[in-house]
PDB file with one MODEL, atoms N, CA, C and O in Angstrom:
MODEL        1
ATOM      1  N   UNK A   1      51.311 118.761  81.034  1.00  0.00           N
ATOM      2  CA  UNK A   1      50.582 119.320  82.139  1.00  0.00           C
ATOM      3  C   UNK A   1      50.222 118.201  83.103  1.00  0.00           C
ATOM      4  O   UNK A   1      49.736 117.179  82.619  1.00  0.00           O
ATOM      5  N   UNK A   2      50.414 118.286  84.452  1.00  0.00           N
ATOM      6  CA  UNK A   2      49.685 117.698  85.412  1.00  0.00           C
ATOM      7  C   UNK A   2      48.423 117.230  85.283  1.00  0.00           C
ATOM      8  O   UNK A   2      47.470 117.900  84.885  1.00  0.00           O
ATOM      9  N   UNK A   3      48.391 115.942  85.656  1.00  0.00           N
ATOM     10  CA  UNK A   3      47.013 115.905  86.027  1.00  0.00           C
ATOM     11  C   UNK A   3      46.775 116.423  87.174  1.00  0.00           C
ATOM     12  O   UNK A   3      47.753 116.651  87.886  1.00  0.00           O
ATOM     13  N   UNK A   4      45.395 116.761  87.687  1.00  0.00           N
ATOM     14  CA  UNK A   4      44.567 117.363  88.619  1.00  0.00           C
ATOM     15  C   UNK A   4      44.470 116.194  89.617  1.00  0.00           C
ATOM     16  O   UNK A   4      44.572 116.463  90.814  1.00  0.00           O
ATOM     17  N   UNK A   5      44.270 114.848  89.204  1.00  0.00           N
ATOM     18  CA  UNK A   5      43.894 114.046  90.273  1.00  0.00           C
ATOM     19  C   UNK A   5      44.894 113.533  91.171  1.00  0.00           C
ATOM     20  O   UNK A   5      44.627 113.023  92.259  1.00  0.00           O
ATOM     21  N   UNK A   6      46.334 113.710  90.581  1.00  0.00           N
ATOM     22  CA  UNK A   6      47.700 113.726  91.809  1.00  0.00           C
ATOM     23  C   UNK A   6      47.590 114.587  92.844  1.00  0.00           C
ATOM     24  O   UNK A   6      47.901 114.245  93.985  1.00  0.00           O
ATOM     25  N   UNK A   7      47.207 115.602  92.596  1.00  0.00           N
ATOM     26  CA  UNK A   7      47.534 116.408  93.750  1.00  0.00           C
ATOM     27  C   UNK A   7      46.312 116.097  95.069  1.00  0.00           C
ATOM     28  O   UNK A   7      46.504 116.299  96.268  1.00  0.00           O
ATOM     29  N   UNK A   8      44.867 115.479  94.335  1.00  0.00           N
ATOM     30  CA  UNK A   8      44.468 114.632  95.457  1.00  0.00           C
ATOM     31  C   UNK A   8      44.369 113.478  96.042  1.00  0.00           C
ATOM     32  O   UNK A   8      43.631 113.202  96.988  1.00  0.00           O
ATOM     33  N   UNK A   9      45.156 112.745  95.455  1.00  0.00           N
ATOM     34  CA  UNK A   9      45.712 111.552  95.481  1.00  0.00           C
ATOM     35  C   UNK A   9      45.940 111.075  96.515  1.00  0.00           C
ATOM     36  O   UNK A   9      47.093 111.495  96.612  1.00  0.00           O
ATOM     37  N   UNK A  10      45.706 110.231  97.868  1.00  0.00           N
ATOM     38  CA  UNK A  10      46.108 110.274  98.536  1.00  0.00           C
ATOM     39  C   UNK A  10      47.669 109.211  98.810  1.00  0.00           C
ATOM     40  O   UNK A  10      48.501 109.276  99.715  1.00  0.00           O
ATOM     41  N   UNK A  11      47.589 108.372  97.723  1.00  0.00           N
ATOM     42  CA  UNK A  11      48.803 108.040  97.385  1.00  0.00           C
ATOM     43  C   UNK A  11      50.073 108.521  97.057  1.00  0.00           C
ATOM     44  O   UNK A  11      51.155 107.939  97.139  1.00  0.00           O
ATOM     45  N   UNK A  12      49.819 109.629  96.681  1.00  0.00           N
ATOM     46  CA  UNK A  12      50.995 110.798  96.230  1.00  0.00           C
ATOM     47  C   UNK A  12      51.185 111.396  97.438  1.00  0.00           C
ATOM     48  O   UNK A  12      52.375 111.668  97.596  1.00  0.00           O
ATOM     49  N   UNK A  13      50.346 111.777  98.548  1.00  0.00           N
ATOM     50  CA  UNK A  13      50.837 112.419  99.414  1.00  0.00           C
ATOM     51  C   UNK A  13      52.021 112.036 100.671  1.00  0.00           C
ATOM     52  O   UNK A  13      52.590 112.680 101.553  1.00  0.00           O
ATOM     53  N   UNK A  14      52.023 110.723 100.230  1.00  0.00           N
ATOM     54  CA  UNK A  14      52.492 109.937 101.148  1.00  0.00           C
ATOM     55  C   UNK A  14      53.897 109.797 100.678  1.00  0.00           C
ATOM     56  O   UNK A  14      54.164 109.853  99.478  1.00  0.00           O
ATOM     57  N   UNK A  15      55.119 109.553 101.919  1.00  0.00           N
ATOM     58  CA  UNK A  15      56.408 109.804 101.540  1.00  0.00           C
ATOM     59  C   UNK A  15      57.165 108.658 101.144  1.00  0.00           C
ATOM     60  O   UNK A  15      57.429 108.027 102.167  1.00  0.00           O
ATOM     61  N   UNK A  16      57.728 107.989  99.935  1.00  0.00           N
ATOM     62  CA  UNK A  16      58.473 107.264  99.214  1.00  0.00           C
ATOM     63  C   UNK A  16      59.156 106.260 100.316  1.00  0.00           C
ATOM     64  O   UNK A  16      58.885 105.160 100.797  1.00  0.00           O
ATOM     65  N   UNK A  17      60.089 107.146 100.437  1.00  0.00           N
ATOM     66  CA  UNK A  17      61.462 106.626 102.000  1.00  0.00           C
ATOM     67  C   UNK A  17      62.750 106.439 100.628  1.00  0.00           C
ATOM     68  O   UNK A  17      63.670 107.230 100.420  1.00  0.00           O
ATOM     69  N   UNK A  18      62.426 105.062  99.785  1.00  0.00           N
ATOM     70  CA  UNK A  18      63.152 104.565  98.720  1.00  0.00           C
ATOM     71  C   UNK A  18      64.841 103.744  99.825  1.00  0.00           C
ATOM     72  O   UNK A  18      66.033 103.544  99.589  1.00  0.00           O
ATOM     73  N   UNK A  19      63.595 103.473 101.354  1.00  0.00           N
ATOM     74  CA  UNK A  19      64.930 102.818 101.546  1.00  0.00           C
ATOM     75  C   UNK A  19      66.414 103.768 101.649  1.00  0.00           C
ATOM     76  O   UNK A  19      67.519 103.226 101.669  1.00  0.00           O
ATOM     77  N   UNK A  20      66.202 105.380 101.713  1.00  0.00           N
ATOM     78  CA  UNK A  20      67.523 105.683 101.878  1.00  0.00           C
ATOM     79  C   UNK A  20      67.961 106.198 103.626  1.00  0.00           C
ATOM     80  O   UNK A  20      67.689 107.231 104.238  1.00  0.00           O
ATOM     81  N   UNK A  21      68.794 104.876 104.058  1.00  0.00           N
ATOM     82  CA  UNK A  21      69.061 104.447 105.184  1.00  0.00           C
ATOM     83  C   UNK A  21      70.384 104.036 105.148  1.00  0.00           C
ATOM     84  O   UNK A  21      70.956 103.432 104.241  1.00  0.00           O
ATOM     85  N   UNK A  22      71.090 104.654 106.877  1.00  0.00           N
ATOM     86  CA  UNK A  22      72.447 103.722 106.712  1.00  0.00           C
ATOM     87  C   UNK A  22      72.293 102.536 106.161  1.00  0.00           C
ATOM     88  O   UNK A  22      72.777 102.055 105.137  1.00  0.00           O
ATOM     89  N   UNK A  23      71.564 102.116 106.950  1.00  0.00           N
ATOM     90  CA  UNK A  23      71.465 100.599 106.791  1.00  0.00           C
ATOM     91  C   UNK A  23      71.517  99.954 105.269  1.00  0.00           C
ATOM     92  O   UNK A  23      71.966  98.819 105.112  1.00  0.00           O
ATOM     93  N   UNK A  24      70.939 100.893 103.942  1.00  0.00           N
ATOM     94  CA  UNK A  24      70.366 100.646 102.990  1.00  0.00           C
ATOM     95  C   UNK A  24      71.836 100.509 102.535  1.00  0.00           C
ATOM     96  O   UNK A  24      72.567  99.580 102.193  1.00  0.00           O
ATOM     97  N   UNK A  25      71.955 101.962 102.694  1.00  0.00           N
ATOM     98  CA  UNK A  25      73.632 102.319 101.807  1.00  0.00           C
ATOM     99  C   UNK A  25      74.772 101.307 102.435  1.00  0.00           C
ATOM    100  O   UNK A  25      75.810 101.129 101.797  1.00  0.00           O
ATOM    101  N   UNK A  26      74.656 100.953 103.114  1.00  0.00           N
ATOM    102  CA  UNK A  26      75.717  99.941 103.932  1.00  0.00           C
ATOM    103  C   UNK A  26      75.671  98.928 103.577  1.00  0.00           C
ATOM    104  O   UNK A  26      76.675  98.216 103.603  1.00  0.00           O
ATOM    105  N   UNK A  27      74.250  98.402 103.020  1.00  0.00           N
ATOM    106  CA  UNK A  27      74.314  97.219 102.212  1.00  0.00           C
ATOM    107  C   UNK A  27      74.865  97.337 101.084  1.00  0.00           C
ATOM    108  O   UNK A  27      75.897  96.732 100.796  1.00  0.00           O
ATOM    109  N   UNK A  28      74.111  98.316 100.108  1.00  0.00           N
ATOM    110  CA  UNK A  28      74.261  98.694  99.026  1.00  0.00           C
ATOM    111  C   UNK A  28      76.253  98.993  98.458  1.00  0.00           C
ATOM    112  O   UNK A  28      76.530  98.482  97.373  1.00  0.00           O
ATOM    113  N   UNK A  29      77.160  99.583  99.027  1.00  0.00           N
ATOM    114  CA  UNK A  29      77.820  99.753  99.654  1.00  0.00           C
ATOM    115  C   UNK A  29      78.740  98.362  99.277  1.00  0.00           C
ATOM    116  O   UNK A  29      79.256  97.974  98.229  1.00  0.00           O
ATOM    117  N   UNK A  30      78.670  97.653 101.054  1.00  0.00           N
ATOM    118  CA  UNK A  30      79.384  96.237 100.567  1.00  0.00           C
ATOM    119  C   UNK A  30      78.505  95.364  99.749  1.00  0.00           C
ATOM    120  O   UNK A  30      78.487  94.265 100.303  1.00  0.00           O
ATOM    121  N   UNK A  31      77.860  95.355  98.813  1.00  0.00           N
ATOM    122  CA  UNK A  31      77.098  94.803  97.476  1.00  0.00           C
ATOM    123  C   UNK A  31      78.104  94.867  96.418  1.00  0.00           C
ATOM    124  O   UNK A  31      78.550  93.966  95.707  1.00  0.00           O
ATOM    125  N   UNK A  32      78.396  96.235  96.461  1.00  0.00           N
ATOM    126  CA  UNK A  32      79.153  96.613  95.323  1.00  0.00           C
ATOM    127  C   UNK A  32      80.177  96.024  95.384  1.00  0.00           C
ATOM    128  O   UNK A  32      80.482  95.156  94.566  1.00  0.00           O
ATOM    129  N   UNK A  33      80.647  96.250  96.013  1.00  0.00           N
ATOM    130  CA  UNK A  33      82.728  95.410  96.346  1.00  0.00           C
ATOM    131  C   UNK A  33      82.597  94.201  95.977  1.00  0.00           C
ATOM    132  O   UNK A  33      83.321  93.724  95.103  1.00  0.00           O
ATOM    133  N   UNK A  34      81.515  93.415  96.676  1.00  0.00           N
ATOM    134  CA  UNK A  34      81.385  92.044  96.096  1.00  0.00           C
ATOM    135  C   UNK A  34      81.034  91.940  94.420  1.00  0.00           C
ATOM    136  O   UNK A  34      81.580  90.996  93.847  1.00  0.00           O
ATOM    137  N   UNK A  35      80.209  92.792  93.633  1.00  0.00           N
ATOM    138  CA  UNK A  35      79.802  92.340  92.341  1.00  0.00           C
ATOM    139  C   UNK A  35      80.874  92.824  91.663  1.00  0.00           C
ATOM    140  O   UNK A  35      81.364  92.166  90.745  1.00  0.00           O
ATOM    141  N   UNK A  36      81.564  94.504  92.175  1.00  0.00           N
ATOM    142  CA  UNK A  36      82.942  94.162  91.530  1.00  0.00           C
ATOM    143  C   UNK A  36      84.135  93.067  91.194  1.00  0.00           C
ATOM    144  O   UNK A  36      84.595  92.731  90.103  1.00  0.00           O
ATOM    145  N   UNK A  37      84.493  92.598  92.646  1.00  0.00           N
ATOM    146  CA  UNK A  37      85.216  91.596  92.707  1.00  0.00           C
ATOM    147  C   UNK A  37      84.819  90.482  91.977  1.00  0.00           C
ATOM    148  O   UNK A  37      85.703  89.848  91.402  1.00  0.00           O
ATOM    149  N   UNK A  38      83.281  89.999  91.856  1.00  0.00           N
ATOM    150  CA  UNK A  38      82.880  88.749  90.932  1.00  0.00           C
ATOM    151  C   UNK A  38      82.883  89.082  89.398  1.00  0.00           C
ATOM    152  O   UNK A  38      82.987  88.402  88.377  1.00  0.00           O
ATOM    153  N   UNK A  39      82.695  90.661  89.718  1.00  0.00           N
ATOM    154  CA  UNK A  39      82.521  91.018  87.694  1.00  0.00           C
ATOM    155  C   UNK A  39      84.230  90.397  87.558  1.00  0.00           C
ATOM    156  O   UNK A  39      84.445  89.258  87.144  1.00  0.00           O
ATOM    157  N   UNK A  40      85.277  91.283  87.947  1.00  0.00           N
ATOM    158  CA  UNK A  40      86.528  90.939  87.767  1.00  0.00           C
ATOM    159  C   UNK A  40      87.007  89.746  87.314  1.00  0.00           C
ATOM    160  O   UNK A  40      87.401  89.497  86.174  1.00  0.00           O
ATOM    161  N   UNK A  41      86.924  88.583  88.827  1.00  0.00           N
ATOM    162  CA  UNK A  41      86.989  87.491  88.695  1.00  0.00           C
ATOM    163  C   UNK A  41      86.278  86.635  87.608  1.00  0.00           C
ATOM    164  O   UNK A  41      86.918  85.731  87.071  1.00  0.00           O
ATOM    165  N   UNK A  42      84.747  86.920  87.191  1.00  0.00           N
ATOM    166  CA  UNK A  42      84.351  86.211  86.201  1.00  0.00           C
ATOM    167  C   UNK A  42      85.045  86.529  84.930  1.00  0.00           C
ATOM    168  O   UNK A  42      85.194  85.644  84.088  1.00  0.00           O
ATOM    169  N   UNK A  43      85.520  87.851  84.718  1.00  0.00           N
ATOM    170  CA  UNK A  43      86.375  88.177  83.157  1.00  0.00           C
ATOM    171  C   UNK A  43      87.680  87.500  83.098  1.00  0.00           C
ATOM    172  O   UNK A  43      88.208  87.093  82.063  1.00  0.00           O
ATOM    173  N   UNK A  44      88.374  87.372  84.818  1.00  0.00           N
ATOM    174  CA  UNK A  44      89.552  86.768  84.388  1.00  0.00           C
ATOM    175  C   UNK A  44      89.787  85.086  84.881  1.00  0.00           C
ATOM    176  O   UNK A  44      90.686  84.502  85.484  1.00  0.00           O
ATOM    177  N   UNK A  45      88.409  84.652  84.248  1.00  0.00           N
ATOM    178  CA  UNK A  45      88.039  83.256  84.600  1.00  0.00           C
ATOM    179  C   UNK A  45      88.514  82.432  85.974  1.00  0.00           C
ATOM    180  O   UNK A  45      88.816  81.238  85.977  1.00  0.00           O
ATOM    181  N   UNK A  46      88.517  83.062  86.809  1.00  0.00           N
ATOM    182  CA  UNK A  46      88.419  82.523  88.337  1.00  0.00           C
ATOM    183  C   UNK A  46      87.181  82.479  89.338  1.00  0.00           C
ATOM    184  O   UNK A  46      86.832  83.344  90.142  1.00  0.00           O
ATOM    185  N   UNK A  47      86.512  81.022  89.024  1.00  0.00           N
ATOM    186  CA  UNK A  47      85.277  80.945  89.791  1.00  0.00           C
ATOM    187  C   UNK A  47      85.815  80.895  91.147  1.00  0.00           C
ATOM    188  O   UNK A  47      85.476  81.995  91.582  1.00  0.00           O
ATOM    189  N   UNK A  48      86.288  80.448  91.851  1.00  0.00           N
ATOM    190  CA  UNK A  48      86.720  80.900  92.978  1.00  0.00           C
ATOM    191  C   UNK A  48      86.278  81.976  93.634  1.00  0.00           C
ATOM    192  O   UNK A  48      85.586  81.982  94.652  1.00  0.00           O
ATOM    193  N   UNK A  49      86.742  82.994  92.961  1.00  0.00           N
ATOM    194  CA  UNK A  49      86.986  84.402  93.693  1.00  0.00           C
ATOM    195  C   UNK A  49      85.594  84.897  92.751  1.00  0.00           C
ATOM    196  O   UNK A  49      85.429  86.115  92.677  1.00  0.00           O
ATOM    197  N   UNK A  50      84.742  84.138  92.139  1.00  0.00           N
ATOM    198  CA  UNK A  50      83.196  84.558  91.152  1.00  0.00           C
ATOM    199  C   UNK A  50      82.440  84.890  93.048  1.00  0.00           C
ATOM    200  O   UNK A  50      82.089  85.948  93.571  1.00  0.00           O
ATOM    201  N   UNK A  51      82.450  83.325  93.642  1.00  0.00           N
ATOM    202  CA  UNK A  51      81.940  82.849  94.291  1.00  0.00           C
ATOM    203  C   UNK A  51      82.551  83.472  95.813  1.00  0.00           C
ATOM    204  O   UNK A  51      82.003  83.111  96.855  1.00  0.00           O
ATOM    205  N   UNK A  52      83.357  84.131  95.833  1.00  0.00           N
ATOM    206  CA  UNK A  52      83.820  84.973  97.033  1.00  0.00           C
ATOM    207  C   UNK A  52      83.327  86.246  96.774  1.00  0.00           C
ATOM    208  O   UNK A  52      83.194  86.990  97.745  1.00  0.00           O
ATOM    209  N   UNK A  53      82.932  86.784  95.314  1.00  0.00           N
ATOM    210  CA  UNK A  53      82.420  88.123  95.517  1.00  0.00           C
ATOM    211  C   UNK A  53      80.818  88.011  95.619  1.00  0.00           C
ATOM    212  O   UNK A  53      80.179  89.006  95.961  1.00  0.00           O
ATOM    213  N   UNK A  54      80.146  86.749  95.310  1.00  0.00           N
ATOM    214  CA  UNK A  54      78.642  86.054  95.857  1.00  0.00           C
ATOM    215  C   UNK A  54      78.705  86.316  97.132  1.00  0.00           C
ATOM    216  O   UNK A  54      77.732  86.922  97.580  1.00  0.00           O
ATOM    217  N   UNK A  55      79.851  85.954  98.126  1.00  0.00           N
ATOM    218  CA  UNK A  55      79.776  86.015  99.432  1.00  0.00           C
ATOM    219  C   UNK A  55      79.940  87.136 100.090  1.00  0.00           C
ATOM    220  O   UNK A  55      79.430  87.303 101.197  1.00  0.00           O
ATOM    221  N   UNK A  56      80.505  87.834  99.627  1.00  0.00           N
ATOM    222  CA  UNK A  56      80.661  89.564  99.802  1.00  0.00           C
ATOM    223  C   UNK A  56      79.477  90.186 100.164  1.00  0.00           C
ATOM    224  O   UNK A  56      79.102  90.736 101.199  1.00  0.00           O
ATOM    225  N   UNK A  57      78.677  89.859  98.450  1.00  0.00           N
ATOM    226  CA  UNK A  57      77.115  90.138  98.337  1.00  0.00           C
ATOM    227  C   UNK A  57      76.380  89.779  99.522  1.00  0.00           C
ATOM    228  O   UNK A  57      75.653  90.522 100.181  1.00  0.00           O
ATOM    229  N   UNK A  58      76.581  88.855  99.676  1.00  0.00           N
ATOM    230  CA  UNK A  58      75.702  87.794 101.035  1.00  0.00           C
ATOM    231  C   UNK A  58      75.876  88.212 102.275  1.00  0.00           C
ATOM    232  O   UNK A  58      74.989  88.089 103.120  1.00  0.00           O
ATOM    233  N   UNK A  59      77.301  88.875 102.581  1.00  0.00           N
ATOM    234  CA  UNK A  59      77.386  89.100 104.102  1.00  0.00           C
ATOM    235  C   UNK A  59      77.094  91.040 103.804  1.00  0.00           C
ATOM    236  O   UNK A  59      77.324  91.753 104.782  1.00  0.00           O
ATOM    237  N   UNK A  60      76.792  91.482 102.974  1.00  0.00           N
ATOM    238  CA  UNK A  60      76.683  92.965 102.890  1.00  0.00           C
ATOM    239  C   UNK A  60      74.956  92.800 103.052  1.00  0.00           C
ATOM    240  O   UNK A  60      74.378  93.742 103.591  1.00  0.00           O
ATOM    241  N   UNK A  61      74.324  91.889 102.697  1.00  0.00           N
ATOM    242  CA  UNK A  61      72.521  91.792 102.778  1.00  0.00           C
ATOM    243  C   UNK A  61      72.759  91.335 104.143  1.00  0.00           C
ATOM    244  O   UNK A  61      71.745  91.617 104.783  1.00  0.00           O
ATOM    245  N   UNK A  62      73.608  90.769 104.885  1.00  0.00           N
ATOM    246  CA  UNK A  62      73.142  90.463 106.419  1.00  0.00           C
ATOM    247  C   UNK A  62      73.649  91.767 107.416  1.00  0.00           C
ATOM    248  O   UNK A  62      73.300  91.907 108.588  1.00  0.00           O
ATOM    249  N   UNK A  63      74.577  92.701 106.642  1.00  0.00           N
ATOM    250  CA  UNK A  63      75.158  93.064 107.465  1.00  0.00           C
ATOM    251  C   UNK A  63      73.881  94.726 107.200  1.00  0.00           C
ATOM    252  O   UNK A  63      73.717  95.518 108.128  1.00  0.00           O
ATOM    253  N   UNK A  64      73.419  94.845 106.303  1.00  0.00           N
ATOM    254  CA  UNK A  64      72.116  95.507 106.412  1.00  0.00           C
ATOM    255  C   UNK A  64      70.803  95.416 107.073  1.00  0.00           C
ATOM    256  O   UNK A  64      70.036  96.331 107.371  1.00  0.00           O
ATOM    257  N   UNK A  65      70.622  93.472 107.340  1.00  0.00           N
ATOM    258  CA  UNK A  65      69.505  93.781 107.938  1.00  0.00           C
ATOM    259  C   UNK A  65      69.693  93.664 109.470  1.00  0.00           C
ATOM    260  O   UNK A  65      68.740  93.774 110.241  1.00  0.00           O
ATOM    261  N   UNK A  66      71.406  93.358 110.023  1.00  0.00           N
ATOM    262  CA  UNK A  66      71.080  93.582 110.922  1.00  0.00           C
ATOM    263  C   UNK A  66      71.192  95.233 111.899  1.00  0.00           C
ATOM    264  O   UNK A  66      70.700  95.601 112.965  1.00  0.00           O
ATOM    265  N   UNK A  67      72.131  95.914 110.839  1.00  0.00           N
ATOM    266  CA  UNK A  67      71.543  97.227 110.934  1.00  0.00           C
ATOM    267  C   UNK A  67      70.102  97.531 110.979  1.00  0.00           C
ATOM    268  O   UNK A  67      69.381  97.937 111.890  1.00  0.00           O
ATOM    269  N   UNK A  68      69.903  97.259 109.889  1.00  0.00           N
ATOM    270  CA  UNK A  68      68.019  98.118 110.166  1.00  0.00           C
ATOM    271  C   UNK A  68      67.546  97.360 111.978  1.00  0.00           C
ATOM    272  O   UNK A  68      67.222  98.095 112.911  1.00  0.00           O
ATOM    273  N   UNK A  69      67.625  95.721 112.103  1.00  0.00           N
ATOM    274  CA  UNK A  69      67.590  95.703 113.060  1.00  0.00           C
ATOM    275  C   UNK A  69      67.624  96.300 114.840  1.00  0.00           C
ATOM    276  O   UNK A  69      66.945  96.252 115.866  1.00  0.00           O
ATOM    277  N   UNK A  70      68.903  96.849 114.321  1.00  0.00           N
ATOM    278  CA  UNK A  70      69.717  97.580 115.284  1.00  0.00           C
ATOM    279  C   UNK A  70      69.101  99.283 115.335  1.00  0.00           C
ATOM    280  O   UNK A  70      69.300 100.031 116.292  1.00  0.00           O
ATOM    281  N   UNK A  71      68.477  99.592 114.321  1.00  0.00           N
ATOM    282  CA  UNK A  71      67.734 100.772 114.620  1.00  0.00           C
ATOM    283  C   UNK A  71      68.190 101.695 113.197  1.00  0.00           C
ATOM    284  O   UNK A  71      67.535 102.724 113.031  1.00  0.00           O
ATOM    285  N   UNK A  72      69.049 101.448 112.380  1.00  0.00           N
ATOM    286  CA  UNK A  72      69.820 102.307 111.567  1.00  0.00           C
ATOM    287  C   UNK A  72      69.236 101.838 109.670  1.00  0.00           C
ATOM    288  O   UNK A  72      69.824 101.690 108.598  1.00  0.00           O
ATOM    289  N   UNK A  73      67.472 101.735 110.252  1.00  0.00           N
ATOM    290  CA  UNK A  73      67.032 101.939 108.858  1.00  0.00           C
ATOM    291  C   UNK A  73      65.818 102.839 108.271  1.00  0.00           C
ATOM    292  O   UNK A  73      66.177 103.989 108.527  1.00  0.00           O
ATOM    293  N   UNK A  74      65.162 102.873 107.927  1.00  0.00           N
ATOM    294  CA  UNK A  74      63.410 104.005 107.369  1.00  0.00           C
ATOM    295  C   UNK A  74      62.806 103.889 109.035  1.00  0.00           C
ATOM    296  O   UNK A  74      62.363 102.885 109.592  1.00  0.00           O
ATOM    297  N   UNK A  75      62.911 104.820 109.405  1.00  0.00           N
ATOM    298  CA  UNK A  75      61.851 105.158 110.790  1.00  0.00           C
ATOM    299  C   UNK A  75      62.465 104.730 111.773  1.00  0.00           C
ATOM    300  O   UNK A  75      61.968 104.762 112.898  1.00  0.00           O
ATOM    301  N   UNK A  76      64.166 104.047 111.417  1.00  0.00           N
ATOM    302  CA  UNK A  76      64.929 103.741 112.829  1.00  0.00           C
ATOM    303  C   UNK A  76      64.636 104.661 113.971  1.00  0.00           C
ATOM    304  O   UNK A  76      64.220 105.806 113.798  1.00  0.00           O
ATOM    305  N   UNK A  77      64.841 104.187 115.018  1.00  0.00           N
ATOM    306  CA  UNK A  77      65.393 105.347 116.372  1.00  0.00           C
ATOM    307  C   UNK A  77      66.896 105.627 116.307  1.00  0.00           C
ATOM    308  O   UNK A  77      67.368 106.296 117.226  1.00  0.00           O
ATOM    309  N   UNK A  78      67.739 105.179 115.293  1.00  0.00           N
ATOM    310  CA  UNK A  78      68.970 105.833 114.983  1.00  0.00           C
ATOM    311  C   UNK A  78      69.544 106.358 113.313  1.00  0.00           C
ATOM    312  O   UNK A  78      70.596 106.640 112.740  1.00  0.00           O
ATOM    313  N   UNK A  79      68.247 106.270 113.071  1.00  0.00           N
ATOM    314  CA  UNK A  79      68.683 106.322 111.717  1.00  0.00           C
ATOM    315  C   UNK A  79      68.732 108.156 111.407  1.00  0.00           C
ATOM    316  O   UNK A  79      69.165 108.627 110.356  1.00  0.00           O
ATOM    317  N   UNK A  80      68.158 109.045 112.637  1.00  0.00           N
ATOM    318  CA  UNK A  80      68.256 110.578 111.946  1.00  0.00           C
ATOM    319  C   UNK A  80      66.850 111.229 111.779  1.00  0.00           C
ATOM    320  O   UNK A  80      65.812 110.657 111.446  1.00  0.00           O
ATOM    321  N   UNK A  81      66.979 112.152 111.991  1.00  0.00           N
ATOM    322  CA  UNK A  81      65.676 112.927 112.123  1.00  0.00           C
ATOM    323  C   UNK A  81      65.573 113.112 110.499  1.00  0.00           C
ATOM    324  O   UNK A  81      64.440 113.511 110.227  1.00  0.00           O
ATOM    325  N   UNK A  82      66.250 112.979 109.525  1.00  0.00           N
ATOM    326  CA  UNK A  82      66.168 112.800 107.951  1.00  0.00           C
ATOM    327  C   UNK A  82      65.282 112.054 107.374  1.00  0.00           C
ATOM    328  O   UNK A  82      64.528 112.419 106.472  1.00  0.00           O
ATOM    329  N   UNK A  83      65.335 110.981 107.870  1.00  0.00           N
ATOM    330  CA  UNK A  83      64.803 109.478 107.481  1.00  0.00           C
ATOM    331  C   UNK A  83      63.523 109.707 108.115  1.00  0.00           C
ATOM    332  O   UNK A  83      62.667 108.822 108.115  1.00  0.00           O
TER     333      UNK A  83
ENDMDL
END
């Protein structure tokens, strides 16, 4: 059973977001390609290409914030009457 004191909570009333934004998923997104490519590369012992899917990672966190920048994140002016 519920507690009683959530529903006056004024912490509960308030909306999450959880970050779901182009911007978020776009990071999130090219994140992945990169930790794939490094999971890969680290199993088939090529630091090289460990350290190119690090960079993947790296330009997918810039290429998010400069989205949100650009308007396409939680409360953007392009992110959608959703968000």
């Amino acid at each position: 059973m519920a507690n009683s004191n959530t529903q006056i909570d004024p912490m509960h009333a308030e909306e999450i977001g959880h970050g779901n934004s182009i911007a978020a998923w776009t990071l999130v997104g090219i994140s992945m390609i990169g930790v794939i490519i490094g999971g890969i590369a680290f199993a088939g012992h090529n630091p090289t290409m460990v350290y190119a899917g690090l960079g993947v990672v790296v330009l997918g966190m810039i290429a998010g914030w400069i989205m949100k920048k650009a308007g396409f994140g939680v409360g953007g002016a392009r992110s959608g009457s959703s968000h």
